[in-house]
N, CA and C atoms as a LAMMPS dump frame, in Angstrom:
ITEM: TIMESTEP
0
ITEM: NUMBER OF ATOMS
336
ITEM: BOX BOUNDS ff ff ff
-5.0000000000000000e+02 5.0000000000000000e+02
-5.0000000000000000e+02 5.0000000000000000e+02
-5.0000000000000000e+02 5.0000000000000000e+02
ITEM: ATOMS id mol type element x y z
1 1 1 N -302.505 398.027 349.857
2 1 2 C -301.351 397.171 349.711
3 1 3 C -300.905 396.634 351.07
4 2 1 N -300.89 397.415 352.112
5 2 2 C -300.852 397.085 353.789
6 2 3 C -301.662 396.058 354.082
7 3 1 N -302.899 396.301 353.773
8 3 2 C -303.731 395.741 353.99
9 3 3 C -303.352 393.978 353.392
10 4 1 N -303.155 393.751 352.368
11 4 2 C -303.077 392.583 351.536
12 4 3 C -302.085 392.253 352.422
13 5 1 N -301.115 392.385 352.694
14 5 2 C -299.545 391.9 353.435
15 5 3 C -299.996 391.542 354.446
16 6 1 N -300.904 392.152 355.818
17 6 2 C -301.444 391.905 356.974
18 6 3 C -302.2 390.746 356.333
19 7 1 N -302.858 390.812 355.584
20 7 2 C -303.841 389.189 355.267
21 7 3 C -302.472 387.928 355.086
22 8 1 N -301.641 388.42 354.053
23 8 2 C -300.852 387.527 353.368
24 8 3 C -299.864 386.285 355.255
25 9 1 N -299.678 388.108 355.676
26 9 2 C -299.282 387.255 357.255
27 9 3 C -300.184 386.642 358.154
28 10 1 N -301.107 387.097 358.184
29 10 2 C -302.176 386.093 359.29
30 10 3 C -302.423 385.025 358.457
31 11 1 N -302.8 385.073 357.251
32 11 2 C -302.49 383.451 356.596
33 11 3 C -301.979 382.582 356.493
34 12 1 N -300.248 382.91 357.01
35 12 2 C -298.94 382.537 356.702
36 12 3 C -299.229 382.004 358.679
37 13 1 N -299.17 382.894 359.463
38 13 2 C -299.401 382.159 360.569
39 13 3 C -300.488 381.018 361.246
40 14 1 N -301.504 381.623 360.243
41 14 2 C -302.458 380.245 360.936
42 14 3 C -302.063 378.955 360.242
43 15 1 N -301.191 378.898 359.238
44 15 2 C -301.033 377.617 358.268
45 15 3 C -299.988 377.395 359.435
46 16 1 N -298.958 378.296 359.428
47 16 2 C -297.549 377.785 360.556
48 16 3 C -298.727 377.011 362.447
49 17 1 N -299.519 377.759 362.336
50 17 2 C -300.218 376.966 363.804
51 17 3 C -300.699 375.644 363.248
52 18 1 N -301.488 375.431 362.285
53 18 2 C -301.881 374.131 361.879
54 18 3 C -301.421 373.338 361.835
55 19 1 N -300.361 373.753 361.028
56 19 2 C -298.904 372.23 361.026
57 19 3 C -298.288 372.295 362.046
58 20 1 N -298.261 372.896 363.187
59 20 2 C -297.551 372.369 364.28
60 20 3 C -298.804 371.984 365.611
61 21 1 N -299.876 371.886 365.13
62 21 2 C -301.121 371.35 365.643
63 21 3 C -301.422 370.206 365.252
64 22 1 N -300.95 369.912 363.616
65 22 2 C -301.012 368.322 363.458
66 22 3 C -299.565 367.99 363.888
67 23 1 N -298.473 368.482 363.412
68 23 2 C -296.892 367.456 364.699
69 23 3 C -297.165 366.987 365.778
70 24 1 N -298.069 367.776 366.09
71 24 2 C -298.093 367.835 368.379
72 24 3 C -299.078 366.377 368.401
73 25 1 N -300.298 366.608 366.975
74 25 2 C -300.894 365.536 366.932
75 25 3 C -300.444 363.966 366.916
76 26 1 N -299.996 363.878 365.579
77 26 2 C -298.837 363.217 365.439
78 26 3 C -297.582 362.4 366.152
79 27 1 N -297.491 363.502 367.055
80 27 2 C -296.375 363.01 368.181
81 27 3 C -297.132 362.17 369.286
82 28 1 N -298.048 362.503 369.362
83 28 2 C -299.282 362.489 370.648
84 28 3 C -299.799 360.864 370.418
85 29 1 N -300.174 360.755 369.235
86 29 2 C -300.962 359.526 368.703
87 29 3 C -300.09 357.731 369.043
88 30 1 N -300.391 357.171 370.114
89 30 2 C -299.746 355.713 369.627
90 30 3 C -299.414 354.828 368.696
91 31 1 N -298.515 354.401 368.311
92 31 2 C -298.601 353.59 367.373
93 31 3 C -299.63 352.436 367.77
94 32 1 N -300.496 351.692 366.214
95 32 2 C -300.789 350.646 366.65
96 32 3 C -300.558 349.271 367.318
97 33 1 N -300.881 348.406 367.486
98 33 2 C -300.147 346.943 367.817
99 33 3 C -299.135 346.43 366.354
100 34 1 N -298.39 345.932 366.669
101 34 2 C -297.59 345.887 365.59
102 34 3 C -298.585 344.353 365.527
103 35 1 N -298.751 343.551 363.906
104 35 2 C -299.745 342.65 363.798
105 35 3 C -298.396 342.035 362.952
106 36 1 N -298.773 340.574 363.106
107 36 2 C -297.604 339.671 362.514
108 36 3 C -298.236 339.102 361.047
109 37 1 N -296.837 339.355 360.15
110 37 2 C -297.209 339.269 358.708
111 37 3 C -297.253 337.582 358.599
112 38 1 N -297.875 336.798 358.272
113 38 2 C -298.181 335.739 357.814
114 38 3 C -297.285 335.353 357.271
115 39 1 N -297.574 335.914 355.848
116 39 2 C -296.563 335.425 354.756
117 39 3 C -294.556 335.397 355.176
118 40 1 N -294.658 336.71 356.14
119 40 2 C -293.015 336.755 356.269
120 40 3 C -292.629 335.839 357.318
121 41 1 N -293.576 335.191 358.101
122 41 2 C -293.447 334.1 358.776
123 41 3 C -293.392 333.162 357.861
124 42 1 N -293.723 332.617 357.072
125 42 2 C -293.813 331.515 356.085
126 42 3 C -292.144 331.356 355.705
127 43 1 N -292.14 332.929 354.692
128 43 2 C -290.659 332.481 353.991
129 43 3 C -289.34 332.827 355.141
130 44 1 N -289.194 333.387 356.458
131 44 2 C -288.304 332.898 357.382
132 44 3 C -288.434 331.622 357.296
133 45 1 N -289.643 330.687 357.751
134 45 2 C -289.549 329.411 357.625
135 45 3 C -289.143 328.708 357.044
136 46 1 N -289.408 329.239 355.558
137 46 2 C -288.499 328.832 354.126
138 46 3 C -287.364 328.876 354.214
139 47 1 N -286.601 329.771 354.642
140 47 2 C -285.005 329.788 354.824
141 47 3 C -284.756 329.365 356.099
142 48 1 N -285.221 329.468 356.803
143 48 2 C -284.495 328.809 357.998
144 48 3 C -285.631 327.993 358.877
145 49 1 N -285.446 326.524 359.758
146 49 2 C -286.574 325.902 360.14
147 49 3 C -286.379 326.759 361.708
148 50 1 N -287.525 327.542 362.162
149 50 2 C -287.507 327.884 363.548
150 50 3 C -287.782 329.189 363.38
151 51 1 N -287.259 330.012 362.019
152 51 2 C -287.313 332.01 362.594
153 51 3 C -288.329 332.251 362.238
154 52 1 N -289.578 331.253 361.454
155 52 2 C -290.734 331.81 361.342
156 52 3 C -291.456 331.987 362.817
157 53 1 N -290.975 330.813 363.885
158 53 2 C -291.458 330.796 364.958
159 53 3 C -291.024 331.86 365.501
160 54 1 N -289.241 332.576 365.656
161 54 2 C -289.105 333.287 366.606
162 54 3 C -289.669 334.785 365.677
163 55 1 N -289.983 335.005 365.009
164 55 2 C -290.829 336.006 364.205
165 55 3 C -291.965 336.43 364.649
166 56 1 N -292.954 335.323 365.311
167 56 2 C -293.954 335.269 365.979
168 56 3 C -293.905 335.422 367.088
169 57 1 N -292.824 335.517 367.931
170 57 2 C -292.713 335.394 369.476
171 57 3 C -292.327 334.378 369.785
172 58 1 N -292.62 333.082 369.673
173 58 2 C -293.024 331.874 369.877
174 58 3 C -291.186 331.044 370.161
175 59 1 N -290.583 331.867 370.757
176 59 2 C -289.038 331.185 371.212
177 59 3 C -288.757 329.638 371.308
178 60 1 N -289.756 329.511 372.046
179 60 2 C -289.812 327.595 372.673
180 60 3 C -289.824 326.914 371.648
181 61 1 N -290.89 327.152 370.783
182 61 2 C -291.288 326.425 369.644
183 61 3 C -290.157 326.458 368.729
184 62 1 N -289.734 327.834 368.366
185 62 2 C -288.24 327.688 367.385
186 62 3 C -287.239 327.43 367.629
187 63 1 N -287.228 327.131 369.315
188 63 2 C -286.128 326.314 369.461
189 63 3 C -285.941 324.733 369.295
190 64 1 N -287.235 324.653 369.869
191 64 2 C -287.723 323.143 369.227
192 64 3 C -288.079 322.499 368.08
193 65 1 N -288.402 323.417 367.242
194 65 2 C -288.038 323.079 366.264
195 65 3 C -286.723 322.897 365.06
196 66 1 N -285.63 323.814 365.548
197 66 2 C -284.465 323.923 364.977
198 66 3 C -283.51 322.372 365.821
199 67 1 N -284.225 322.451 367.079
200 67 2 C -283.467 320.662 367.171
201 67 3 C -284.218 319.644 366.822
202 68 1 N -285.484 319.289 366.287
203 68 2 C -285.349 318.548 365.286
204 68 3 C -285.398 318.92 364.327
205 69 1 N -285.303 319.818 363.629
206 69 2 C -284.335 320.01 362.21
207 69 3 C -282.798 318.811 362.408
208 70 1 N -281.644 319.684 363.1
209 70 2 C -280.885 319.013 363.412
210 70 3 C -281.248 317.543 363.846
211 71 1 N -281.699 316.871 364.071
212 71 2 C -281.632 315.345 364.663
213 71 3 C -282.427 315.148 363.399
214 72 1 N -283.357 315.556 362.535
215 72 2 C -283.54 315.343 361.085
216 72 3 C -282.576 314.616 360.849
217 73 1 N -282.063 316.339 360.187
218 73 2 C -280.776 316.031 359.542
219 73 3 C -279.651 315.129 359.892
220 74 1 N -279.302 314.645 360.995
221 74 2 C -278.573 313.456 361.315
222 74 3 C -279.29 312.177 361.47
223 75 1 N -280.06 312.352 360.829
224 75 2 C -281.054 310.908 360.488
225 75 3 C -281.013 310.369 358.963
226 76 1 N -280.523 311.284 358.078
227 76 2 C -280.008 311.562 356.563
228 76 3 C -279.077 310.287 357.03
229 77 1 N -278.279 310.279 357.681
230 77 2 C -276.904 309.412 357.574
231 77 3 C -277.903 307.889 357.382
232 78 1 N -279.028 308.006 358.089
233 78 2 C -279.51 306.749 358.009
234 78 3 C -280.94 306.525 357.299
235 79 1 N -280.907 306.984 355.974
236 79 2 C -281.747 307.386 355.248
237 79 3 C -283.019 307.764 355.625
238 80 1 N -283.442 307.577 356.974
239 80 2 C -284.746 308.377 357.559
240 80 3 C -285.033 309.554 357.423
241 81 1 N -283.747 310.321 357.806
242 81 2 C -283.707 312.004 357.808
243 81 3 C -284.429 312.411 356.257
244 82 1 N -283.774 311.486 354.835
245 82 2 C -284.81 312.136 354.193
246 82 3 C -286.146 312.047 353.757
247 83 1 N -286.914 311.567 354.598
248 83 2 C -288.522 311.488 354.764
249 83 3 C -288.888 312.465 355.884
250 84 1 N -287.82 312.995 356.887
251 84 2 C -288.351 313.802 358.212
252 84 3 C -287.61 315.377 358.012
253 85 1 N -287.097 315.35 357.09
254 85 2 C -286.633 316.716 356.978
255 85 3 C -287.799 317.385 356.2
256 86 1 N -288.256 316.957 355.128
257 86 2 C -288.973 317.735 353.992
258 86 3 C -290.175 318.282 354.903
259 87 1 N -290.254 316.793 355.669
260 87 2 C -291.918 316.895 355.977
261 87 3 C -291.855 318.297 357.484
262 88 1 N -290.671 318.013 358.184
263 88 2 C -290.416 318.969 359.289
264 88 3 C -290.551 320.216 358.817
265 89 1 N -290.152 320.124 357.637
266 89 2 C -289.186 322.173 357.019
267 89 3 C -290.873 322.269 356.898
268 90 1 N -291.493 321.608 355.862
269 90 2 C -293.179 321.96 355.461
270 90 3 C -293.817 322.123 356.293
271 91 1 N -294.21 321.572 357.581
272 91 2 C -294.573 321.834 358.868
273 91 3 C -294.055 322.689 359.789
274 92 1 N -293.005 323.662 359.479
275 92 2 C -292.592 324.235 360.316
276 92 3 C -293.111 325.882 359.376
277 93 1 N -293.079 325.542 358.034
278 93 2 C -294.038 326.687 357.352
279 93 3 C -294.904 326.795 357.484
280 94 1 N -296.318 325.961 357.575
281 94 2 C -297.356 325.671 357.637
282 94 3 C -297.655 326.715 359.307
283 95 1 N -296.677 325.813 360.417
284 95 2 C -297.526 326.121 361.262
285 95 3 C -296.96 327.785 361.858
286 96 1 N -295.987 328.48 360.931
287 96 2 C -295.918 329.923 361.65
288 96 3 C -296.526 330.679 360.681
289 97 1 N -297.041 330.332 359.909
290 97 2 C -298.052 331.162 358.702
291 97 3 C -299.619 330.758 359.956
292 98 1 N -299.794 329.854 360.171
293 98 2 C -300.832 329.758 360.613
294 98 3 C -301.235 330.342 362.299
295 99 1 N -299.563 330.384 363.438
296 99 2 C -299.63 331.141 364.219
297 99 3 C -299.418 332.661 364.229
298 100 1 N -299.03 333.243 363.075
299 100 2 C -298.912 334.201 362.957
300 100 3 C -300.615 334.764 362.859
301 101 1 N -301.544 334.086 361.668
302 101 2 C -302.994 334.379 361.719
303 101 3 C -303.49 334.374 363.691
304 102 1 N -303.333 333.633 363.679
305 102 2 C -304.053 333.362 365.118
306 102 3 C -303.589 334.693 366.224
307 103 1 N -302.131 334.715 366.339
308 103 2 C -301.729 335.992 367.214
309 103 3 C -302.385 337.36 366.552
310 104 1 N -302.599 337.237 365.527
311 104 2 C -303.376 338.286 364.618
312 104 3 C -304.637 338.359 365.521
313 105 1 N -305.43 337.716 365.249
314 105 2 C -307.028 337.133 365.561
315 105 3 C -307.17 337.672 366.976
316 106 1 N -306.05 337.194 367.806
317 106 2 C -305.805 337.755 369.11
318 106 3 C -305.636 339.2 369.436
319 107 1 N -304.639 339.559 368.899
320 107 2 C -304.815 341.089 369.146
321 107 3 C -305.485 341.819 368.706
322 108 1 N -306.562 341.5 367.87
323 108 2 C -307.604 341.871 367.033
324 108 3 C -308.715 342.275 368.283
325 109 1 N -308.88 341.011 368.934
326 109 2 C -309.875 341.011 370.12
327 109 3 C -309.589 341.661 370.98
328 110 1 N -308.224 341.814 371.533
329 110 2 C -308.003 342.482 372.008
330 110 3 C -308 343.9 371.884
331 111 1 N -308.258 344.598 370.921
332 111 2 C -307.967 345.855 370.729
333 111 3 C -309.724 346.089 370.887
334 112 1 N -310.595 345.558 370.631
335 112 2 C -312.184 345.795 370.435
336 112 3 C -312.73 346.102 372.15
């Protein structure tokens, strides 16, 4: 019966070393590159013209693009804005779905 209890505890301790051999692991390990979601670049874009860009990194671009949004939109007063808004907002989806792939592609290479 001694005997079984001495097993039951050295069992009980090598499981307690293991799991704190994978924590230490665990703790130890880097996270990967964080990789940019495509799609959640898209629908920022969808709701707002520019945060698909700043989603991506890409600051300059979403800033530049949120002023012509605005100068779009004050082109409405002179019925231009609505031929340059639709086409801006669609192009401003288009192209952070598509920089988001590419910064992908990039850190891809980079990691190899």
């Amino acid at each position: 019966m001694e005997n079984n209890q001495q097993t039951m505890n050295d069992q009980q301790t090598m499981n307690d070393q293991q799991n704190m051999n994978d924590q230490q692991t665990m703790d130890n390990q880097q996270p990967s590159k964080f990789y940019k979601n495509p799609s959640m670049a898209t629908i920022l874009s969808f709701l707002f013209m520019g945060l698909g860009q700043f989603y991506n990194g890409q600051v300059g671009k979403g800033v530049l693009f949120i002023i012509l949004y605005v100068v779009s939109i004050a082109l409405m007063t002179i019925v231009v804005g609505f031929i340059t808004t639709p086409i801006l907002w669609i192009w401003g989806m288009i192209d952070a779905h598509k920089s988001a792939k590419k910064i992908n592609m990039e850190m891809a290479r980079q990691e190899q």
